[in-house]
Structure formats: C-alpha cells, structure tokens
DSSP file (Angstrom, degrees, kcal/mol; ACC not computed):
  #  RESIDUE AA STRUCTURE BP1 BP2  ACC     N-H-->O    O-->H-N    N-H-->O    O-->H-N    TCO  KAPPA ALPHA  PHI   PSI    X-CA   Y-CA   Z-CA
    1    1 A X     >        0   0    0      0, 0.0     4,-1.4     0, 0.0     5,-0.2   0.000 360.0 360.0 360.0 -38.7  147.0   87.9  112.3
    2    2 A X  H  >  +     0   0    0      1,-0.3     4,-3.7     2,-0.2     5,-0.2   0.895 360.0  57.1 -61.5 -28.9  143.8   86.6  114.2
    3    3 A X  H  > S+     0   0    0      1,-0.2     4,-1.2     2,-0.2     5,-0.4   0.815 109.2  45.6 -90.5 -32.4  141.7   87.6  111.9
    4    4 A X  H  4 S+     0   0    0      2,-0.2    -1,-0.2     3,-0.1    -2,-0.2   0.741 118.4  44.4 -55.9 -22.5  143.7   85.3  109.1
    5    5 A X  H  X S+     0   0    0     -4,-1.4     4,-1.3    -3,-0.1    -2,-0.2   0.878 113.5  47.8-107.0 -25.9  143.9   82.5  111.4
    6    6 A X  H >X S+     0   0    0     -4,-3.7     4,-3.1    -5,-0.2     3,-2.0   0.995 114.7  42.9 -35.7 -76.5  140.3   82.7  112.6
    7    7 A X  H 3X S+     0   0    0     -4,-1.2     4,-1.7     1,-0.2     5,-0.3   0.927 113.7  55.3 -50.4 -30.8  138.6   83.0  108.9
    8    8 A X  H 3> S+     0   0    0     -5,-0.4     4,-5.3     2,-0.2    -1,-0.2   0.915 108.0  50.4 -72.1 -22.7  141.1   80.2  107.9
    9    9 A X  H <X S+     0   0    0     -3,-2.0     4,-1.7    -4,-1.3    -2,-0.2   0.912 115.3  44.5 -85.6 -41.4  139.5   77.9  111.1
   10   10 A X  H  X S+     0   0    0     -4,-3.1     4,-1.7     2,-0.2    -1,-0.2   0.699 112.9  47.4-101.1  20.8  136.4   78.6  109.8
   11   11 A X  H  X S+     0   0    0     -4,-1.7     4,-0.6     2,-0.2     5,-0.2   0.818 112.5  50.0 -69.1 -67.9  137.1   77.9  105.9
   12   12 A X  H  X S+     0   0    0     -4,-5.3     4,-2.2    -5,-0.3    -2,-0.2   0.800 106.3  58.5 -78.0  15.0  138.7   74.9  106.6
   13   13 A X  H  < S+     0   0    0     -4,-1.7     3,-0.3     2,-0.2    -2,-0.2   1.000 112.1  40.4 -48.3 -66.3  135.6   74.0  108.8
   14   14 A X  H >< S+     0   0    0     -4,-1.7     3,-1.4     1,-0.2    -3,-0.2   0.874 114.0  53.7 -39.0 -92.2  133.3   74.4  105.8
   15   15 A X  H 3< S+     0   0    0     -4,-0.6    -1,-0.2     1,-0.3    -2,-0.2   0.418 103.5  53.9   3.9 -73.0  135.5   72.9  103.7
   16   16 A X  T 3< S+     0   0    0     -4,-2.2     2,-0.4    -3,-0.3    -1,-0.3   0.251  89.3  87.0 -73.4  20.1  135.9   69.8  105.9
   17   17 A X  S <  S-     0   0    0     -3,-1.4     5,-0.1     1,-0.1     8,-0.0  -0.875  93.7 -92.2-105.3 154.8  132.0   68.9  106.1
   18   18 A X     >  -     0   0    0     -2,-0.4     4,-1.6     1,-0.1    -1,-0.1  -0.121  39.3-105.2 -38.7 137.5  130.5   66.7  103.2
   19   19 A X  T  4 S+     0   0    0      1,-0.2     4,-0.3     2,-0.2     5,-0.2   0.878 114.6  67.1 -37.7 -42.3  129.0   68.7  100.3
   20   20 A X  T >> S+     0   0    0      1,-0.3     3,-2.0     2,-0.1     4,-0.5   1.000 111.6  26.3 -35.2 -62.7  125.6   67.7  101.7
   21   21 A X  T 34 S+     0   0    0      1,-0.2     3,-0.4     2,-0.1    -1,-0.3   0.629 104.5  82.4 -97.6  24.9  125.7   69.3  104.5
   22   22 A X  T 3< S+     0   0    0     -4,-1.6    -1,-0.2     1,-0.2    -2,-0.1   0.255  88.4  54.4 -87.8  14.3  128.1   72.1  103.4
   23   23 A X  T X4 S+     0   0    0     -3,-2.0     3,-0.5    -4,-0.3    -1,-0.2   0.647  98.6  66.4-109.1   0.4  125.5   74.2  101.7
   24   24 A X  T 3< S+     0   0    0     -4,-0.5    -2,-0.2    -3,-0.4    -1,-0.1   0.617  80.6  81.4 -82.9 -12.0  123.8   74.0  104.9
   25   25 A X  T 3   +     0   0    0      1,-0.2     2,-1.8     2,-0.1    -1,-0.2   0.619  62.0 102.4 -73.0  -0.8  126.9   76.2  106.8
   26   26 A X    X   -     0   0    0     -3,-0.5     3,-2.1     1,-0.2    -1,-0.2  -0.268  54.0-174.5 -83.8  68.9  125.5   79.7  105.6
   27   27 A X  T 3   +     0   0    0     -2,-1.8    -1,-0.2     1,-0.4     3,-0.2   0.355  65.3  76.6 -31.4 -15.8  124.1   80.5  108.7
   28   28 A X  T 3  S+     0   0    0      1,-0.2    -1,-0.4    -3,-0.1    71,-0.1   0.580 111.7  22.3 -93.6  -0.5  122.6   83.6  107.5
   29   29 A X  S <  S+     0   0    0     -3,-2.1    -2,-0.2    66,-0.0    -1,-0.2   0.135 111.1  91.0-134.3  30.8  119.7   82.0  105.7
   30   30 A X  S    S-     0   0    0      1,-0.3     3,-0.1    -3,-0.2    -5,-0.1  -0.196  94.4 -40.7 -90.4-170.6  119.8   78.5  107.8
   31   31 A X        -     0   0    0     -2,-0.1    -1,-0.3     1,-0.1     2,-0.2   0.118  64.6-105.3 -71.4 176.3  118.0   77.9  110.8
   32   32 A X        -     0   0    0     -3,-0.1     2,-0.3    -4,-0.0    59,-0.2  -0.549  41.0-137.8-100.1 174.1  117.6   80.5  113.5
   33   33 A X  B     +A   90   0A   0     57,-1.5    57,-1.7    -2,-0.2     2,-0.2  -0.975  30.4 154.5-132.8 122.9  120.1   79.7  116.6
   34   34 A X    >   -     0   0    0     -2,-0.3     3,-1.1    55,-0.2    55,-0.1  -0.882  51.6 -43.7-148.2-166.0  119.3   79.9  120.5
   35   35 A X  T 3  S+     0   0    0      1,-0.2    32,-0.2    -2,-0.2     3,-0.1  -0.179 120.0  23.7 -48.3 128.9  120.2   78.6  124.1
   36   36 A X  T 3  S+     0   0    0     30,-2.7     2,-0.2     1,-0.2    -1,-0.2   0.579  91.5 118.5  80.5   4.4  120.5   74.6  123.9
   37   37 A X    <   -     0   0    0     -3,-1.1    29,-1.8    29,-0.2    -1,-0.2  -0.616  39.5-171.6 -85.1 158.0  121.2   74.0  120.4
   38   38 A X  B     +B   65   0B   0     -2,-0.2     2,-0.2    27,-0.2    27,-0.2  -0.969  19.8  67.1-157.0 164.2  123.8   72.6  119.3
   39   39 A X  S >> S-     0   0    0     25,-0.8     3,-2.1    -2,-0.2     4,-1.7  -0.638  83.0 -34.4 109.3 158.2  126.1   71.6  115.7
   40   40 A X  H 3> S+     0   0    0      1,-0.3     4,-2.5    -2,-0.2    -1,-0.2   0.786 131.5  49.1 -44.5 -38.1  128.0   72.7  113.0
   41   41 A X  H 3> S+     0   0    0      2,-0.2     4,-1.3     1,-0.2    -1,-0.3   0.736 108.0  54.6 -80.2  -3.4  126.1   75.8  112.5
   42   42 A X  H <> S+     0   0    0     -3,-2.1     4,-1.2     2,-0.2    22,-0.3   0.829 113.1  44.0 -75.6 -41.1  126.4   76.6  116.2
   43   43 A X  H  X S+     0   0    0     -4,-1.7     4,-1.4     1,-0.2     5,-0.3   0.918 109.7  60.8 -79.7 -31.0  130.4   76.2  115.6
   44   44 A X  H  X S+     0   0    0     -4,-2.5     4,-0.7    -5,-0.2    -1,-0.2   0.847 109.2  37.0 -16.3 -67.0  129.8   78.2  112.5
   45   45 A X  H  X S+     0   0    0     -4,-1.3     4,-2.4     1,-0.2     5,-0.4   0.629 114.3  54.4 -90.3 -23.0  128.5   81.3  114.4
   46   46 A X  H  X S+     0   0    0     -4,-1.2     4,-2.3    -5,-0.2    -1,-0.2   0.920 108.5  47.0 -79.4 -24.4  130.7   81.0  117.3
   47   47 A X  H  X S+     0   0    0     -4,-1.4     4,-1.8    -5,-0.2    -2,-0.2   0.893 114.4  48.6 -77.3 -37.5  133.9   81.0  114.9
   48   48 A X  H  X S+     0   0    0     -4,-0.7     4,-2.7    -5,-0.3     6,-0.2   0.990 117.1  46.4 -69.9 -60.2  132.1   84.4  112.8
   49   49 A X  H  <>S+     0   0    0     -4,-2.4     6,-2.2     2,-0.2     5,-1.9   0.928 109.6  53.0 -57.9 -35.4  131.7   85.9  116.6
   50   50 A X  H >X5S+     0   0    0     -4,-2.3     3,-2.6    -5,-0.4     4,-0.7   0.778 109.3  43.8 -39.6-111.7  135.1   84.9  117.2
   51   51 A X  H 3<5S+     0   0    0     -4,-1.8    -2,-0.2     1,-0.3    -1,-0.2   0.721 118.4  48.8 -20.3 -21.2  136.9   86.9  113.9
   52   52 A X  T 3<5S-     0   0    0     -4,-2.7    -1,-0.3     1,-0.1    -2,-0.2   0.388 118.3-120.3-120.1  32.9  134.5   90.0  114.8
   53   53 A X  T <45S+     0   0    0     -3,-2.6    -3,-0.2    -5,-0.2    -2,-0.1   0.434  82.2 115.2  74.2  11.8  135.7   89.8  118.5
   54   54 A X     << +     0   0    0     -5,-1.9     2,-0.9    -4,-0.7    -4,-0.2   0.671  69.3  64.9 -80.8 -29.2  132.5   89.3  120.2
   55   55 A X        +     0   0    0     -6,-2.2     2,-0.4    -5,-0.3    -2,-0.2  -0.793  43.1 157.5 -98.4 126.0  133.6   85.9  121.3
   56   56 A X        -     0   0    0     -2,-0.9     2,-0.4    13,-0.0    -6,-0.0  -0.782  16.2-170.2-139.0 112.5  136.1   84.4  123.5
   57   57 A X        -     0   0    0     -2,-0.4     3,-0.1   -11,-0.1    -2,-0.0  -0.751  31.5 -95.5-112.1 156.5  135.6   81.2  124.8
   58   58 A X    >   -     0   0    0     -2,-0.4     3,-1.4     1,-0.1     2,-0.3  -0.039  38.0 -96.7 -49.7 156.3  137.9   79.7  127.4
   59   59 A X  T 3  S+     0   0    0      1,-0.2    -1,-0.1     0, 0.0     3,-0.1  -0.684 119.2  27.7 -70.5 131.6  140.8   77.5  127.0
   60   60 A X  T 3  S+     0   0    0      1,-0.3     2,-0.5    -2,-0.3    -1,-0.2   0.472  89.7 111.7 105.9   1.0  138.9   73.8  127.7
   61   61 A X    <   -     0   0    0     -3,-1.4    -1,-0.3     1,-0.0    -4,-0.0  -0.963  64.0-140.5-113.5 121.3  135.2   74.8  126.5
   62   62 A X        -     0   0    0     -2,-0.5     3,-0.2    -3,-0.1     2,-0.2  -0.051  14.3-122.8 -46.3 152.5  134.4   72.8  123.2
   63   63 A X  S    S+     0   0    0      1,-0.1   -20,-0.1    -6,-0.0     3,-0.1  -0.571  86.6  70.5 -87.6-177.3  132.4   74.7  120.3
   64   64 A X  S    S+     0   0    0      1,-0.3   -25,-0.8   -22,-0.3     2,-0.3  -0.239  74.5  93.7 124.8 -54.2  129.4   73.3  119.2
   65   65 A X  B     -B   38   0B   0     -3,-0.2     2,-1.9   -27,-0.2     5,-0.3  -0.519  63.0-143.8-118.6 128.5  127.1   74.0  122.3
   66   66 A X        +     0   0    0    -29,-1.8   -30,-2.7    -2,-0.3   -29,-0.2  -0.592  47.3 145.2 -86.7  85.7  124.8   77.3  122.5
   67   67 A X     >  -     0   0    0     -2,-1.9     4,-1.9   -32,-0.2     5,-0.2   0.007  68.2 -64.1-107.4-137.0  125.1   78.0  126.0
   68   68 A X  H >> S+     0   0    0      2,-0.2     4,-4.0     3,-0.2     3,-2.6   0.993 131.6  53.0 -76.3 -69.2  125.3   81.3  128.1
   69   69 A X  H 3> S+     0   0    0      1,-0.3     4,-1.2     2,-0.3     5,-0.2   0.733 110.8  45.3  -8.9 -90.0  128.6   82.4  126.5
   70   70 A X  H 34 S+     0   0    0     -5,-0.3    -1,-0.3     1,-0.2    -2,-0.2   0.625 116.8  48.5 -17.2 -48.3  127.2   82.0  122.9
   71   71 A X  H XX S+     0   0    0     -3,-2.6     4,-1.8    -4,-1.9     3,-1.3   0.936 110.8  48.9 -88.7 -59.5  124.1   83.9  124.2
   72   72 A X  H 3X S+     0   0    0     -4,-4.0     4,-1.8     1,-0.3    -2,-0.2   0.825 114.2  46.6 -46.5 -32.6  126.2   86.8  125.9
   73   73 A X  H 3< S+     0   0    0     -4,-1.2     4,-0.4    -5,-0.4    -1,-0.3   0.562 110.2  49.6-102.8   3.3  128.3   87.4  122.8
   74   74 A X  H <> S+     0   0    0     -3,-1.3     4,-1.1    -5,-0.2    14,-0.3   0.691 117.6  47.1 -92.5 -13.2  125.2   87.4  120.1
   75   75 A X  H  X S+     0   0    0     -4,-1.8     4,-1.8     1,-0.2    -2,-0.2   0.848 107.1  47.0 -96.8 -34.4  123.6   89.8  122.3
   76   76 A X  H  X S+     0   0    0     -4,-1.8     4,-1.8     2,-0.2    -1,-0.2   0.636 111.1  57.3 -66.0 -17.5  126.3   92.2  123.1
   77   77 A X  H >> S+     0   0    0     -4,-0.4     3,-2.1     2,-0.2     4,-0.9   0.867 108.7  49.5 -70.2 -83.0  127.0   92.1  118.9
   78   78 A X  H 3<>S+     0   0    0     -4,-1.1     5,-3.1     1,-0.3    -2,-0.2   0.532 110.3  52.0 -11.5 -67.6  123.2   93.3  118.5
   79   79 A X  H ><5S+     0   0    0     -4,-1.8     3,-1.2     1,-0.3    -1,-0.3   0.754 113.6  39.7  -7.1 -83.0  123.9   95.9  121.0
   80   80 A X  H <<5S+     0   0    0     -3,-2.1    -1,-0.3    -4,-1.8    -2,-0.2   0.719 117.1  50.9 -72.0 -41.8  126.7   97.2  119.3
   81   81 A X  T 3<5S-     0   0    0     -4,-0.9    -1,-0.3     2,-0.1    -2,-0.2  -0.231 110.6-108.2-109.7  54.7  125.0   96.8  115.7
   82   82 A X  T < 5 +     0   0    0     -3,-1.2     2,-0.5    -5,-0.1    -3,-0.2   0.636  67.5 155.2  70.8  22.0  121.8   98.6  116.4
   83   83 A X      < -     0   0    0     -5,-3.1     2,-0.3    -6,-0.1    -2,-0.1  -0.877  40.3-129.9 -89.4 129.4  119.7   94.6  116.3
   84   84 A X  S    S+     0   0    0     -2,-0.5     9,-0.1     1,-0.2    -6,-0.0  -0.663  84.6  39.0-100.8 143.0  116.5   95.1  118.5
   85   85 A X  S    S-     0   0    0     -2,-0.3     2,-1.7   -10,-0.0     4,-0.3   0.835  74.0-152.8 -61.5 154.6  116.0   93.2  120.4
   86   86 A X        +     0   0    0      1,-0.2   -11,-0.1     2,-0.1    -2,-0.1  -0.424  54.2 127.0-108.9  85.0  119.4   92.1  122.3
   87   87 A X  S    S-     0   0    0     -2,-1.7    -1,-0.2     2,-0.2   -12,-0.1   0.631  70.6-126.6 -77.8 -19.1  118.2   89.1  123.1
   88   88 A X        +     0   0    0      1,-0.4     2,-0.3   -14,-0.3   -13,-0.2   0.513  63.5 137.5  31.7  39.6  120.7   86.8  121.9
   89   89 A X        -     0   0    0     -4,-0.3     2,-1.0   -15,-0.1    -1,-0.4  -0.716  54.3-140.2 -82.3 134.5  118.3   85.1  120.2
   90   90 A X  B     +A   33   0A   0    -57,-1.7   -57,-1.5    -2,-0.3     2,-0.2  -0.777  54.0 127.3-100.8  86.8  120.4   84.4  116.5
   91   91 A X  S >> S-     0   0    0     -2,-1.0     4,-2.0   -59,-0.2     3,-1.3  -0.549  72.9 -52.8-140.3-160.1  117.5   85.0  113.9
   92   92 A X  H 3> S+     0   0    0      1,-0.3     4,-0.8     2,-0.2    -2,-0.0   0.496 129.2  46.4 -95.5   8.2  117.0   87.0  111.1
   93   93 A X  H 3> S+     0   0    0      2,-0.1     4,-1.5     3,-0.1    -1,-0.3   0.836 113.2  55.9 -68.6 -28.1  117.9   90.6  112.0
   94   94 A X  H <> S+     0   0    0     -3,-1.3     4,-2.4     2,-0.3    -2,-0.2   0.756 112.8  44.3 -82.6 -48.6  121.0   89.0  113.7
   95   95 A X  H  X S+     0   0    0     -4,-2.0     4,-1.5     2,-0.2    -1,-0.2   0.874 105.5  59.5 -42.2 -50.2  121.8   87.5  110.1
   96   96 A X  H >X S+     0   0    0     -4,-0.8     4,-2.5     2,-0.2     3,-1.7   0.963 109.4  39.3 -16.8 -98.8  121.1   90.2  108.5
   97   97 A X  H 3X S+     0   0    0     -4,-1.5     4,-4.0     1,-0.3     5,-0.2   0.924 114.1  53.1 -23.9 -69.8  123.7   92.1  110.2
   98   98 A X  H 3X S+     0   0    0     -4,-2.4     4,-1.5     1,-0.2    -1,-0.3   0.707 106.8  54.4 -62.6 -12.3  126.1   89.5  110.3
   99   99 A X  H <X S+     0   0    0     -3,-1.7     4,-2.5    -4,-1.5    -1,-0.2   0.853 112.2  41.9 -41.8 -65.4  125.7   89.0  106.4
  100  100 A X  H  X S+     0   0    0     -4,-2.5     4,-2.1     2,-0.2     3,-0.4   0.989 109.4  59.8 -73.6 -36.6  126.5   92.8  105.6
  101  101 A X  H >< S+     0   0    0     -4,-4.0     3,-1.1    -5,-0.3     5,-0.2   0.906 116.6  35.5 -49.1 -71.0  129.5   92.9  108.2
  102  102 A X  H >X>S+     0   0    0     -4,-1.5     6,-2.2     1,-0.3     5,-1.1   0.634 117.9  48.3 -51.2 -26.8  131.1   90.1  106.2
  103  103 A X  H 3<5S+     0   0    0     -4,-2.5    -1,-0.3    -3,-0.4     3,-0.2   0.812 106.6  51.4 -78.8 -48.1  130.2   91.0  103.2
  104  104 A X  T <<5S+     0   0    0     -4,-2.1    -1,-0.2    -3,-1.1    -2,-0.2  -0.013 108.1  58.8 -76.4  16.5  131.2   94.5  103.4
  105  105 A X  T <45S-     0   0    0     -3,-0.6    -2,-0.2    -5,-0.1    -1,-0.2   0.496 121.6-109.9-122.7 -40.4  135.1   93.0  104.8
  106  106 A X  T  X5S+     0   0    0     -4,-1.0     4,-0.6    -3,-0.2    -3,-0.2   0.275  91.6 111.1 124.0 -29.9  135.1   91.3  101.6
  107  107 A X  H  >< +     0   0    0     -5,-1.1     4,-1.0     1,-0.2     5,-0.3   0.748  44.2  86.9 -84.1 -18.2  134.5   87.7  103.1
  108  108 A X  H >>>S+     0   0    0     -6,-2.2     3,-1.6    -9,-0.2     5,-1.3   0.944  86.6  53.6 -29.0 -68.2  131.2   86.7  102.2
  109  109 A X  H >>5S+     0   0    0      1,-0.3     3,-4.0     2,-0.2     4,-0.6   0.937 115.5  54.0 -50.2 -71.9  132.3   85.0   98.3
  110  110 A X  H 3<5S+     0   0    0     -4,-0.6    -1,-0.3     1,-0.3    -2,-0.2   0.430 100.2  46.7 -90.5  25.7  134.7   83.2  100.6
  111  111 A X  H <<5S-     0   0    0     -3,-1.6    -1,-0.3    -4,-1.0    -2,-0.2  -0.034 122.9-101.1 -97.0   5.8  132.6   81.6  103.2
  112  112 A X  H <<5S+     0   0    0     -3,-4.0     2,-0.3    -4,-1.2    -3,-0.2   0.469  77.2 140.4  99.3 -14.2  130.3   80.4  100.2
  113  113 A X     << +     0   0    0     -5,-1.3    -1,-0.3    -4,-0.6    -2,-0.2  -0.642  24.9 179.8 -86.6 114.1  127.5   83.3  100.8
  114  114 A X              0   0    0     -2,-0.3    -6,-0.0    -5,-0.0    -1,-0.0  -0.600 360.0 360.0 -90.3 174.9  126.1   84.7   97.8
  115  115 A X              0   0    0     -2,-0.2    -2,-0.0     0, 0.0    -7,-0.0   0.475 360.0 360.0 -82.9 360.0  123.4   87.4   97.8
C-alpha cells in the first residue's frame, strides 16, 4: 500500500508542474543533486528514496531542501546498491542505479523516463 501511495505522490507531483518544467523532473539525466540544493528535483529524489525505503523524513520537515537527511539516505542506497563512492553526492552512478531499480519495478514509462 505505501508503495501505491508513494508512486501516486510522486505522479501527481510531476503531473502538477507546468509542461515546461515537467520534462525537467527526470532526475536521472537532470542536474546532479548535493547538500544545499534545493526544488522540485530535490522533492523528486526524496519521494523515489521514499517508495524504495531509504527515506523517512519526520512528521514537520518539508521536502524540497537537500540537507543531512537527504544526504544520509542517498548514501546508505549507494551502499546497499554497490555505487562507489557513498558519498551522497546524487550524480550519475547514483542515477544510473536509481534508473534500472525503477525501470526494472516496471515504473519508469510511468514517471515519464524513457531509455
């Protein structure tokens, strides 16, 4: 059930941004991501670490902001999915990865990512 109501928060995210800048949400070939950024592709990646359980943010912390949190849970995914280094730096081994996870679940075509 999380994992429906997750993918659905971040569907109708995409969805709800202007076409402009909704071809900009595929975070796996968009800008690389780190400590102090912040924006829709920041809420992007935190909603994808959410569904694959790497994220949890407290009740009362906005998305949006790449802070420590953000940093702890891209670093521990690397870990876990063999990206060197686990830096929690979000760049393009870290896409990479997160690309085939989704893609191989089936959700890629419906977050908009083609190959």
């Amino acid at each position: 059930m999380k994992t429906i109501i997750t993918l659905a928060l971040v569907l109708g995210f995409i969805v709800a941004v202007p076409k402009v800048h909704a071809e900009t949400q595929n975070i796996t070939v968009s800008e690389n991501l780190t400590v102090g950024m912040s924006g829709a592709s920041v809420v992007t990646l935190q909603a994808l670490l959410s569904e694959t359980g790497y994220l949890n943010v407290p009740v009362g912390v906005p998305l949006g902001y790449f802070g420590a949190i953000t940093k702890n849970a891209v670093a521990n995914y690397q870990a876990n999915r063999g990206v060197s280094p686990t830096s929690g730096f979000y760049g393009p081994a870290t896409k990479l990865a997160l690309f085939n996870d989704f893609y191989a679940r089936g959700y890629a075509r419906l977050l908009g990512w083609s190959i």
